[in-house]
C-alpha atoms as one frame of an Amber mdcrd trajectory, in Angstrom:
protein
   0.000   0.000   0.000   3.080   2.377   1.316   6.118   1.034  -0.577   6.693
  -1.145  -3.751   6.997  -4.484  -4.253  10.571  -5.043  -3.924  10.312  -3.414
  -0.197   7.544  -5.534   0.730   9.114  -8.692  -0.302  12.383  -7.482   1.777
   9.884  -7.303   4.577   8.244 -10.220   4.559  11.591 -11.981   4.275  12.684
 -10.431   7.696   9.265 -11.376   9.179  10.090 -15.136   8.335  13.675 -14.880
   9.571  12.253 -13.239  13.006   9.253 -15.501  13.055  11.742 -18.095  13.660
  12.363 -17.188  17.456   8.367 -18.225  17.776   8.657 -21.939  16.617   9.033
 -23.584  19.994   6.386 -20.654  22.196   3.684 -21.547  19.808   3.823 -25.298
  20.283   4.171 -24.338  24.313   1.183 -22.142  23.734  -1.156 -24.489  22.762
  -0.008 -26.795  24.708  -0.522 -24.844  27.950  -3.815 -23.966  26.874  -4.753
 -27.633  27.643  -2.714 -27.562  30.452  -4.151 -24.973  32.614  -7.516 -25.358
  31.960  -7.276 -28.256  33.899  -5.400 -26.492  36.914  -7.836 -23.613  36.512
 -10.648 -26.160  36.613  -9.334 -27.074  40.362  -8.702 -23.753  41.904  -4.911
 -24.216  41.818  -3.723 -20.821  41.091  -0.573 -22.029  43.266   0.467 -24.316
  40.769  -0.660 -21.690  37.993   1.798 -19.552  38.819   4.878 -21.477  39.617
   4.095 -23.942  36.179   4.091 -20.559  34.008   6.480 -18.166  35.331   8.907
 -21.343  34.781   7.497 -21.822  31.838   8.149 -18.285  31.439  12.046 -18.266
  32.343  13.015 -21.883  30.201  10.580 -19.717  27.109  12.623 -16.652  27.799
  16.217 -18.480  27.527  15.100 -20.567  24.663  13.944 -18.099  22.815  16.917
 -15.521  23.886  19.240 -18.026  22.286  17.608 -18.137  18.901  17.681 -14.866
  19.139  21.200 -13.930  20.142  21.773 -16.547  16.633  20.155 -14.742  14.029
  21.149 -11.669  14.732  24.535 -13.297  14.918  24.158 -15.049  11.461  22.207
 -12.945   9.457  25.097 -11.424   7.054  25.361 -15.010   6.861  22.013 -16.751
   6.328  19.821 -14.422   4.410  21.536 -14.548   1.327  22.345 -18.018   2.013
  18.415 -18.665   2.564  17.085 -16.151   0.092  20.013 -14.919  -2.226  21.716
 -11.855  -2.311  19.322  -9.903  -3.831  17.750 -10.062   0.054  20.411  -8.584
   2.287  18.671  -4.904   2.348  16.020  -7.107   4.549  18.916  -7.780   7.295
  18.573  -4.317   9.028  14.736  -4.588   9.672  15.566  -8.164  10.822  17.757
  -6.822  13.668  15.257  -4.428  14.756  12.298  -7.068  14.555  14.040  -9.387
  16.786  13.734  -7.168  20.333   9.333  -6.953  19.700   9.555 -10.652  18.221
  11.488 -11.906  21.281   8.611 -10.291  23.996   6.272 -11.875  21.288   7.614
 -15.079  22.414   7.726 -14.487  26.147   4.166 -13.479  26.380   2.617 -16.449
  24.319   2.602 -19.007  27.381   1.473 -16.550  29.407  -1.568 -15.392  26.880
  -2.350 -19.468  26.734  -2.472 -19.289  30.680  -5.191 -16.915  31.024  -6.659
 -18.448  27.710  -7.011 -21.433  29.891  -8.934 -19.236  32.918 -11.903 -18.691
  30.488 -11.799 -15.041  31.314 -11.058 -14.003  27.426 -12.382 -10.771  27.931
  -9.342  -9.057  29.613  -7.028 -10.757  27.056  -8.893  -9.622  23.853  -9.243
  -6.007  25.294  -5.234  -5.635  25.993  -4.319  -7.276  22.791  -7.012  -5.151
  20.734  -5.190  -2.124  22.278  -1.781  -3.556  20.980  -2.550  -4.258  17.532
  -3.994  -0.567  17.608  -0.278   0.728  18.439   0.987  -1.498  15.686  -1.212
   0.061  13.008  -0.611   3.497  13.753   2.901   2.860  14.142   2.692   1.094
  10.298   0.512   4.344   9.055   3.053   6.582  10.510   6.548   5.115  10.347
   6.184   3.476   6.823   5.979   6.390   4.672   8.780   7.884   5.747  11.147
   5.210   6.804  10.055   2.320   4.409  10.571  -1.561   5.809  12.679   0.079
   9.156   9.606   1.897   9.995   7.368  -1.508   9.442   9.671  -2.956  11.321
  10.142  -0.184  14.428   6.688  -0.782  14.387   5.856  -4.054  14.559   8.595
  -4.615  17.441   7.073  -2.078  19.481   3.565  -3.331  19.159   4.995  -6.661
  19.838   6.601  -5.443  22.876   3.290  -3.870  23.798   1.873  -7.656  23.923
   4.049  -8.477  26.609   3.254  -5.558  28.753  -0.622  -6.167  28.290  -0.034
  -9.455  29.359   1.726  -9.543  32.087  -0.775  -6.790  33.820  -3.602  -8.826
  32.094  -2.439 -12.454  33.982  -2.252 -10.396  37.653  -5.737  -9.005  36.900
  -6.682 -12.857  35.730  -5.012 -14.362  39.070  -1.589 -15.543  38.634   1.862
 -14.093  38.293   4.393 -15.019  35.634   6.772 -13.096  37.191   6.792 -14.988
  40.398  10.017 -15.671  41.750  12.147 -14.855  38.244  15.945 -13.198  38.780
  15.814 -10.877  35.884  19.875  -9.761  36.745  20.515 -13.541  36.116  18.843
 -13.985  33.203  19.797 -10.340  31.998  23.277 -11.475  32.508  23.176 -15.108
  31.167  21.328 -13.109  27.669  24.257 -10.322  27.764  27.300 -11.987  28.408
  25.839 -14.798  26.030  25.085 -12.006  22.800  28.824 -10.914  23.636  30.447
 -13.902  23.653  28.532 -15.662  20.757  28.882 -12.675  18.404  32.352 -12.265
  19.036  32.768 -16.513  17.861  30.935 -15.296  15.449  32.856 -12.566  13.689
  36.063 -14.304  13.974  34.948 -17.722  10.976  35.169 -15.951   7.597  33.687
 -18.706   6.065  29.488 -18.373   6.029  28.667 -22.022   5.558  31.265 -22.676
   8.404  29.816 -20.027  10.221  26.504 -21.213   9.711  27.685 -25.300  11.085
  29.864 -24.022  13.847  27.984 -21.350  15.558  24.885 -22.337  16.955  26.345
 -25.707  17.865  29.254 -23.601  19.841  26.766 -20.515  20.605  24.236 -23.754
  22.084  26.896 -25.052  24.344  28.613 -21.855  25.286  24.930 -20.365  26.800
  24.343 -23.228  28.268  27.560 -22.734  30.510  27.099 -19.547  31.328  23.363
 -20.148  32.009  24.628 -22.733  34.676  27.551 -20.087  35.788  24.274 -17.079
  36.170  22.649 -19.945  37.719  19.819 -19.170  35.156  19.855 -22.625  35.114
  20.629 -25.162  37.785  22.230 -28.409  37.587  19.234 -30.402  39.621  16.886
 -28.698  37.482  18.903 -30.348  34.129  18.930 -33.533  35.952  15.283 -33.641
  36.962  14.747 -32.783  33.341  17.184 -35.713  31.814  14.857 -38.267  34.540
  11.667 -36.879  32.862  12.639 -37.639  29.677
């Protein structure tokens, strides 16, 4: 409507790279749905809030990693993915990513209150987010093209999050409950540094795109265990469940 074709398929490409932080939170999602209706069913907001605001840490850490690699890889894997002609999509990518990642934190904890029955509250906050995603698209993409989309977008993203984490205390439960956020703000940091730098230093992109998040998977996890983001009874109560 705004721009021409070539923009919007530049776009669209750095929607499906970002998109690909969501992959696991939607299959939690809908899982949690089920979930929680059940615990909701009981009267066990207890349990409610200790399941998601762990739910809410392991989403936050998964999905922190995939995004610390693509914005670590993209010189790399958007031409690789969708040929040269594509790397003018790379710098709405990067700005994507920070909306897209609180897109993926908030989906559990939308499925959560999903599973209360009270839909009302949710629909209200979201309608109110998609609002400040439209007028961010009307205003930013005339002027600034696929970065304004994109400022856009993240923001309104961002503004999912916010609605609903006030939306789950007015619901009943807190996803927040008993979360570190200098740990995991540290473990996210010190991981983007670190990875980035391993990163920059392969010249070679297909070597770049083997090595790193095999090297970027292992390194987090260490210094998730060193931030204690991540404890070593909780991996081995994990390795028994499976």
């Amino acid at each position: 409507m705004f721009r021409n074709a070539s923009e919007t398929g530049y776009y669209k490409a750095a929607m499906v790279v970002s998109g690909f932080v969501t992959f696991a939170p939607v299959a939690i999602q809908v899982a949690f749905v089920h979930l929680t209706s059940e615990l909701w069913d009981k009267g066990n907001t207890e349990d409610i809030t200790r399941l998601t605001s762990r739910a809410t840490k392991y989403n936050l850490l998964l999905a922190g990693l995939v995004t610390i690699g693509i914005a670590s890889l993209s010189q790399e894997f958007v031409p690789f993915y969708f040929g040269s002609d594509y790397t003018p999509a790379i710098p709405a990518i990067l700005v994507l990513l920070p909306g897209t990642l609180a897109l993926a934190i908030a989906r559990p904890i939308i499925a959560t209150g999903q599973g209360s029955g009270r839909l009302r509250i949710l629909v209200r906050f979201l309608a109110v987010a998609s609002l400040i995603n439209l007028i961010g698209n009307v205003l930013l993409i005339p002027k600034m093209g696929i970065i304004g989309a994109a400022i856009a977008t993240s923001v309104g993203y961002g503004s999912i999050l916010f609605f609903a984490i006030i939306g789950a205390r007015k619901i009943g439960f807190d996803p927040l409950h008993g979360l570190s956020f200098i740990r995991l703000t540290g473990t996210l940091a010190i991981s983007s540094i670190t990875i980035y730098s391993f990163a920059s230093i392969i010249e070679s992109n297909i070597l770049s795109l083997i090595l790193v998040p095999v090297v970027g998977g292992v390194i987090f996890l260490g210094i998730s265990l060193a931030f204690k983001s991540v404890k070593i009874s909780e991996l081995r109560q994990f390795m028994n469940q499976s």
